[in-house]
C-alpha positions in Angstrom: 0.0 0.0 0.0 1.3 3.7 -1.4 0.7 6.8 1.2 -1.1 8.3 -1.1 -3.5 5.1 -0.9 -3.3 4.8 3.1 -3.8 9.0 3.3 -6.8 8.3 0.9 -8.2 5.1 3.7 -7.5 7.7 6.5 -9.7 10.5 4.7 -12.0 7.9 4.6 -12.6 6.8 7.7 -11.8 10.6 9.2 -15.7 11.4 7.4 -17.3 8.6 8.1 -16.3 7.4 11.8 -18.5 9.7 13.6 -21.9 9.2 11.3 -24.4 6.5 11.9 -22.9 4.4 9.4 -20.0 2.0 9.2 -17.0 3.4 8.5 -15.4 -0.3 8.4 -17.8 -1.1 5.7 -16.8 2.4 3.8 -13.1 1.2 4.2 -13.4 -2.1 2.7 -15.8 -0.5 -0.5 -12.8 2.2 -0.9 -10.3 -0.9 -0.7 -12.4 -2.6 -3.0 -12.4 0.0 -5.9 -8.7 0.5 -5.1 -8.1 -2.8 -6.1 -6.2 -3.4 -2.2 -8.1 -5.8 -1.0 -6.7 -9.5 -2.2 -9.3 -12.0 -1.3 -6.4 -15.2 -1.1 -5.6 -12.9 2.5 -8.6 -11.4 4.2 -6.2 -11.1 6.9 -4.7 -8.5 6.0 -7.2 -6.4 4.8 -8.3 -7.0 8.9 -5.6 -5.6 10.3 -5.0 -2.5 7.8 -8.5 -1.8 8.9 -7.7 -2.3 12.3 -4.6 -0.6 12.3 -6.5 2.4 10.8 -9.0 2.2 13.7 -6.6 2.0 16.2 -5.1 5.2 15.0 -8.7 7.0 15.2 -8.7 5.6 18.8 -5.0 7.7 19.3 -6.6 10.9 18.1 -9.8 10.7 20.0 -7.7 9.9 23.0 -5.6 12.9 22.6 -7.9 15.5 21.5 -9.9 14.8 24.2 -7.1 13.9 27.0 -7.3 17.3 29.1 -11.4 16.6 29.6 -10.7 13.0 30.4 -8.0 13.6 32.9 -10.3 16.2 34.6 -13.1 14.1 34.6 -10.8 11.3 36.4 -9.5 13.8 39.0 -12.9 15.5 39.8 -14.4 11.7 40.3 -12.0 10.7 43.0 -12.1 13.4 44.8 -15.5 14.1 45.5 -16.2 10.2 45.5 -13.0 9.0 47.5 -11.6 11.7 49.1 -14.2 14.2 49.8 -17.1 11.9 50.1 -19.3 14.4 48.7 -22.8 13.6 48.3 -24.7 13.5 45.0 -25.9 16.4 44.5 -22.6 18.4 45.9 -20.5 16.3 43.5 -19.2 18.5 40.1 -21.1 17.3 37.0 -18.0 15.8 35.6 -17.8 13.6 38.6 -21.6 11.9 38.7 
């Protein structure tokens, strides 16, 4: 597989991870037309798709690591160490 086809697969799943539709099933269609998909190895048409999954994972993870970490932070210490009730707890901590 070229760049150019793998930056073509990560477009790809980039628009069509977050609609109500399957991005896996968009990937393998693209990989289809491309003519990358060789049927004697499904195998590796598996893990190209999970590899490109797994790097959407990353992204979402990073993007998002500053509200994550505060989420954990708030949770533990109204829950654990301040024992706060419900309704005194931060929203990010419920």
């Amino acid at each position: 597989m070229s760049i150019l086809e793998a930056i073509i697969l990560g477009i790809v799943q980039g628009i069509t991870e977050f609609l109500p539709i399957s991005s896996t099933a968009h990937l393998t269609i693209t990989g289809k037309i491309m003519g990358l998909i060789n049927a004697n190895k499904p195998e590796e048409w598996t893990a190209v798709i999970a590899i490109i999954q797994l790097g959407t994972l990353v992204s979402i993870l990073v993007y998002f690591a500053k509200d994550i970490y505060n989420i954990v932070i708030e949770f533990f210490r109204d829950n654990l160490i301040e024992r706060k009730g419900y309704k005194q707890q931060s929203l990010n901590s419920r």
